[in-house]
ZAMARGU-4260 file (C-alpha; in steps of 0.2 Angstrom, whole numbers, plus 5000, padded with zeros to 4 digits):
<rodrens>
0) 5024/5046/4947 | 5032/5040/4962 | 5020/5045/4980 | 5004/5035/4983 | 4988/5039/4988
5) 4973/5029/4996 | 4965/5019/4980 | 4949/5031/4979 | 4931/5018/4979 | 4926/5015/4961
10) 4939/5014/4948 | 4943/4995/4951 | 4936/4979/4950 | 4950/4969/4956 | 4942/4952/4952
15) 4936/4957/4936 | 4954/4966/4932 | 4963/4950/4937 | 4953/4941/4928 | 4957/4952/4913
20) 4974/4953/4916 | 4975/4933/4916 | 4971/4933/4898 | 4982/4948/4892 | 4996/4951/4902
25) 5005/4935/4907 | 5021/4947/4909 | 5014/4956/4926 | 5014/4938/4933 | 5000/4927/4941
30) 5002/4933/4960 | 4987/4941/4969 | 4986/4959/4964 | 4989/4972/4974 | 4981/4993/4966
35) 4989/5008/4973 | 4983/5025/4966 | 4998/5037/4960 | 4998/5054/4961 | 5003/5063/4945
40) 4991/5067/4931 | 4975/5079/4930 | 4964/5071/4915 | 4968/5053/4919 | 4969/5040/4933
45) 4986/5031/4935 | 4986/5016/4946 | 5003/5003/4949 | 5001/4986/4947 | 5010/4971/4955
50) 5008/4952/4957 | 5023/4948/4965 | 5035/4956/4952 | 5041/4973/4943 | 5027/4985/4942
55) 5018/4991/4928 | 5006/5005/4926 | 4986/5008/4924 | 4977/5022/4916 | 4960/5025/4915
60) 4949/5040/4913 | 4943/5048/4930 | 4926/5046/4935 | 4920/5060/4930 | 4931/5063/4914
65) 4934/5077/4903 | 4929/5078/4885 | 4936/5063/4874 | 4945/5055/4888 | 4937/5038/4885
70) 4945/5039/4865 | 4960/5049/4875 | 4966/5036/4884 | 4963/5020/4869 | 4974/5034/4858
75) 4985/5032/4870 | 4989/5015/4872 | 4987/5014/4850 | 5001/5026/4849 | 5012/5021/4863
80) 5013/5004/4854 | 5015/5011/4835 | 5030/5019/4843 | 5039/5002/4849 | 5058/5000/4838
85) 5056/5021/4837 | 5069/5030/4846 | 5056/5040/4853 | 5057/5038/4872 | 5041/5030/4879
90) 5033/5017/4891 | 5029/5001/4882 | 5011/4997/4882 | 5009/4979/4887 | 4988/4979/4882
95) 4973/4990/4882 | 4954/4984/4886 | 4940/4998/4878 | 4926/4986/4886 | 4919/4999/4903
100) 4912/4983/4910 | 4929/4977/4914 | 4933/4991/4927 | 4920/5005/4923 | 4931/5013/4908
105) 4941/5009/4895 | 4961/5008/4899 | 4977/5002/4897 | 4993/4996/4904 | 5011/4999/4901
110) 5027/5000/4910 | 5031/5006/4923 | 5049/5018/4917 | 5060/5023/4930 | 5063/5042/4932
115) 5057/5057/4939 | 5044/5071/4935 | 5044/5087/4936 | 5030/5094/4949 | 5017/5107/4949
120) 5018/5117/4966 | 5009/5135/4967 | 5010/5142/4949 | 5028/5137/4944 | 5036/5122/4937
125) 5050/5114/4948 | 5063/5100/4942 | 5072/5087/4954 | 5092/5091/4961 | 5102/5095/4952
130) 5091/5100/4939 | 5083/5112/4949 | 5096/5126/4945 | 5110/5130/4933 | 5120/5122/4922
135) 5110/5107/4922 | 5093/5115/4924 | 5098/5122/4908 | 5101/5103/4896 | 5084/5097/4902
140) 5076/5110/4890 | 5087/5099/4878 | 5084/5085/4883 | 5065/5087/4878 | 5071/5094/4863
145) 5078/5077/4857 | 5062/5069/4863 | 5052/5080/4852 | 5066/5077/4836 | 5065/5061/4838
150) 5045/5059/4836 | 5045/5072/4823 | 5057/5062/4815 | 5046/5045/4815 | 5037/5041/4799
155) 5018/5039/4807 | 5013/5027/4791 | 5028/5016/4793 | 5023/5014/4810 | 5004/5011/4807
160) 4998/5027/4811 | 4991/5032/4795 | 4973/5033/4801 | 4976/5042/4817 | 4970/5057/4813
165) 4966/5070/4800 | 4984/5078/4791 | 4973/5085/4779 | 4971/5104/4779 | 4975/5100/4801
170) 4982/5119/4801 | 4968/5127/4794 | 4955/5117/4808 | 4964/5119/4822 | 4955/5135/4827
175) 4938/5130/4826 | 4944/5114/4832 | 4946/5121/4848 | 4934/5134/4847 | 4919/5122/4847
180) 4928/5113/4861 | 4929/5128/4872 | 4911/5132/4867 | 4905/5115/4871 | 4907/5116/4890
185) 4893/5127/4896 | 4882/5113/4887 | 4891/5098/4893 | 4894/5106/4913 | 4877/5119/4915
190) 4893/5132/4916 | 4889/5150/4907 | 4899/5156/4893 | 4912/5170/4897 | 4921/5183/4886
195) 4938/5181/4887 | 4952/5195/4884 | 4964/5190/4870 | 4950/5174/4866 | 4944/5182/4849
200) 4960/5193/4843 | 4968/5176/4844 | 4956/5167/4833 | 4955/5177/4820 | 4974/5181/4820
205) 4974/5162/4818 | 4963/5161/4805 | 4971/5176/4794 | 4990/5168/4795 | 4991/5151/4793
210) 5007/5145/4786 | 5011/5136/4768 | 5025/5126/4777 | 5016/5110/4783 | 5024/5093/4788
215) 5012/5079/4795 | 5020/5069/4808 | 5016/5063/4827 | 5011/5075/4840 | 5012/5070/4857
220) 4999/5085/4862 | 5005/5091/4880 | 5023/5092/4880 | 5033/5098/4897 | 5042/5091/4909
225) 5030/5087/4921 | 5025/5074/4905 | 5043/5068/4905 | 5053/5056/4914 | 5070/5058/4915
230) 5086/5050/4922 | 5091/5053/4939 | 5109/5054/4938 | 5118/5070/4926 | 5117/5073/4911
235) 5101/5077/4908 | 5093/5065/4897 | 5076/5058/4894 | 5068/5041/4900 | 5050/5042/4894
240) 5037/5054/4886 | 5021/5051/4894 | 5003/5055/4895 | 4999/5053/4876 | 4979/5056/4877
245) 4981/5072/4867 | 4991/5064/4856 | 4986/5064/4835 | 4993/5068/4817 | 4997/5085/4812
250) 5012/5096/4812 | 5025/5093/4826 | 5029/5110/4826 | 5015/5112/4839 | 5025/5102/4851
255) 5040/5113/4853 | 5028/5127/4852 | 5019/5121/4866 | 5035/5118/4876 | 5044/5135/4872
260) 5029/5147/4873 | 5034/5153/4890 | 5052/5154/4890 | 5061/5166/4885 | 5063/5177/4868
265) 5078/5184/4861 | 5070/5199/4851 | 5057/5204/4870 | 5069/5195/4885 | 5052/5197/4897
270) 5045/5180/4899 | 5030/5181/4889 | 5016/5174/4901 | 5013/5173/4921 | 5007/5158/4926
275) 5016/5139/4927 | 5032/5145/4922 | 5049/5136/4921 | 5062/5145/4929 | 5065/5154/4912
280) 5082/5160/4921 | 5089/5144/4919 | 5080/5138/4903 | 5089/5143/4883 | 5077/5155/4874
285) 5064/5147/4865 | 5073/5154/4849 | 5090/5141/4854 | 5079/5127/4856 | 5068/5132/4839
290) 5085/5131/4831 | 5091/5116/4839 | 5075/5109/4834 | 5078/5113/4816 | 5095/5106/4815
295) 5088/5090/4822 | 5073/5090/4810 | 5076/5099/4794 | 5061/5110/4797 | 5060/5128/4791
300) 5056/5139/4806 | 5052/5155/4799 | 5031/5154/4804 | 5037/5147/4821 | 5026/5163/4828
305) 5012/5155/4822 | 5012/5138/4832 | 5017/5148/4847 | 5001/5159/4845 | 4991/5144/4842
310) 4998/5133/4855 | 4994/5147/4869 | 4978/5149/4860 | 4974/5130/4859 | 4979/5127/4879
315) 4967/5140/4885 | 4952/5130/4875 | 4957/5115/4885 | 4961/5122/4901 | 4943/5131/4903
320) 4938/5115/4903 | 4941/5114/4922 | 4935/5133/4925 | 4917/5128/4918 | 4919/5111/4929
325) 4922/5122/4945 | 4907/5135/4943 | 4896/5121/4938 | 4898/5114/4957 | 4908/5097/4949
330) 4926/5103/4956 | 4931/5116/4970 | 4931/5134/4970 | 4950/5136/4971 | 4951/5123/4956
335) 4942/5135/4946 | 4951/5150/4953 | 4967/5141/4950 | 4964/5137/4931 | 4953/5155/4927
340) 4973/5161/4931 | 4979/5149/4917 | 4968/5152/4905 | 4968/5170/4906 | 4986/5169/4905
345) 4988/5159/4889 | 4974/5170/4880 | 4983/5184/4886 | 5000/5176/4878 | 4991/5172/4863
350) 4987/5189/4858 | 5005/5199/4864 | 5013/5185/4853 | 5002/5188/4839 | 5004/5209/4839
355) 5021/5206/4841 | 5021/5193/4824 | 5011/5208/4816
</rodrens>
């Protein structure tokens, strides 16, 4: 989150944010304020902040939002600050406003961390210098690792997070879950539904082999690096987690799932996958990093095929979000044909995966 853009008409109203900011976030300071939109992000808005200060960051759902981004982005700001005194890397969230008068949504603000991001260019995943090859390329697939450990490892009632989702039976949900998501769009965007390859072996793989092994914990939702912060100087390591809107309780294992689904295996060394890729060269197998995880957690690992299937199987649900968004007119063709590629892709990996767990 570090190049600007133009601040695009419509998602401020800088008296009525002053105003707000006045009365909730002294710490930002009491100069005139100055809103510069950030790059970074696809379902949210991220605006810096400054009155003569340090500068601290807005979110706010995009004008024309995906489902749930309005709850998304109050989630956010909830979990965020359940998580201060946690070792779990992560801005601090200075206040949140769900009144859409205020700026025409609900948002929040938090710090403003220091790092950089991974960026999305073409179809792969690129990392900064020196983490852009090997060795080092190689410890920032650990250093998300320790993120993940260290919010598994948080107690969510300790922290106040005992109502922030649904622990119960969360596994055996998932798949209509994101079923009826998926299913929602031609509805909520005029789209038509489409048959997808790999869609319904998934599903009803899903369905037939959910595991007995549960743990509830935090789940950030849409982990990679590209939702990371990390120091600039070596060894790799961790500043911040960020974008949280996907964020709920269930089981963490989805997390490193989520991460590790396209790197690659020990048992099939093809990367399993061919779109937004890491450079899986430089990345340990997603079986290291499932062990390291386990060291770091105490979790069994033996159904980790499982949360892989479903994690590939959940980010196509999502994703075709912005397929029907595109073919409905709302976002550009090469949006759409950019995402149809993704969400193929993870269907596709959904199914190998699951005919290779049997």
């Amino acid at each position: 989150m570090t190049e600007t853009a133009p601040l695009a008409p419509g998602l401020v109203d800088l008296p009525r944010l002053t105003a707000w900011l006045d009365a909730h976030i002294t710490a930002l300071g009491d100069g005139p304020l100055t809103v510069t939109q950030l790059h970074g992000g696809t379902s949210n808005v991220i605006l810096t902040l400054n009155r003569g200060g340090k500068d601290m960051v807005l979110r706010r759902p995009p004008p024309v939002a995906p489902p749930g981004a309005e709850k998304g982005v109050l989630r956010e700001a909830r979990v965020l600050t359940a998580l201060g005194g946690t070792a779990v890397p992560h801005p601090t969230c200075h206040g949140s406003c769900a009144d859409p008068e205020v700026i025409g949504a609900p948002f929040y603000v938090m710090e403003r961390v220091a790092g950089w991001a991974a960026e999305l260019r073409g179809e792969r995943i690129y990392h900064r210098a020196p983490f852009d090859r090997a060795p080092c390329e190689y410890g920032i697939a650990y250093a998300m690792v320790d993120g993940l450990i260290a919010l598994a490892n948080v107690d969510y009632k300790a922290v106040g997070l005992e109502d922030f989702g649904k622990p119960d039976n969360f596994l055996e949900r998932q798949v209509d879950r994101w079923e009826g998501q998926i299913r929602s769009y031609p509805e909520r965007y005029g789209s038509e539904w489409r048959e997808l390859p790999g869609f319904a072996y998934a599903r009803d793989w899903l369905r037939a082999n959910i595991p007995d092994d549960f743990r509830a914990g935090i789940i950030h939702g849409d982990v990679g690096t590209p939702n990371a912060l990390f120091a600039f100087d070596r060894p790799a390591r961790l500043t911040a987690l960020i974008d949280w809107e996907l964020s709920t309780i269930g089981d963490p294992l989805i997390d490193l799932a989520w991460f590790t689904g396209r790197l690659r295996d020990e048992d099939h060394p093809e990367v399993i996958g061919e779109a937004v890729l890491y450079a899986a060269e430089n990345f340990p197998t997603r079986q290291e990093l499932a062990r390291y995880y386990a060291a770091g957690t105490g979790r069994d690992l033996a159904c980790f095929d499982y949360y892989c299937v479903l994690a590939a199987y959940k980010s196509g649900c999502i994703l075709e979000y912005k397929v029907a968004q595109s073919s409905a007119g709302i976002l550009p063709p090469e949006t759409g044909r950019f995402f149809d590629k993704l969400v193929r892709a993870a269907f596709a990996r959904a199914e190998v995966l699951a005919r290779k767990a049997g």
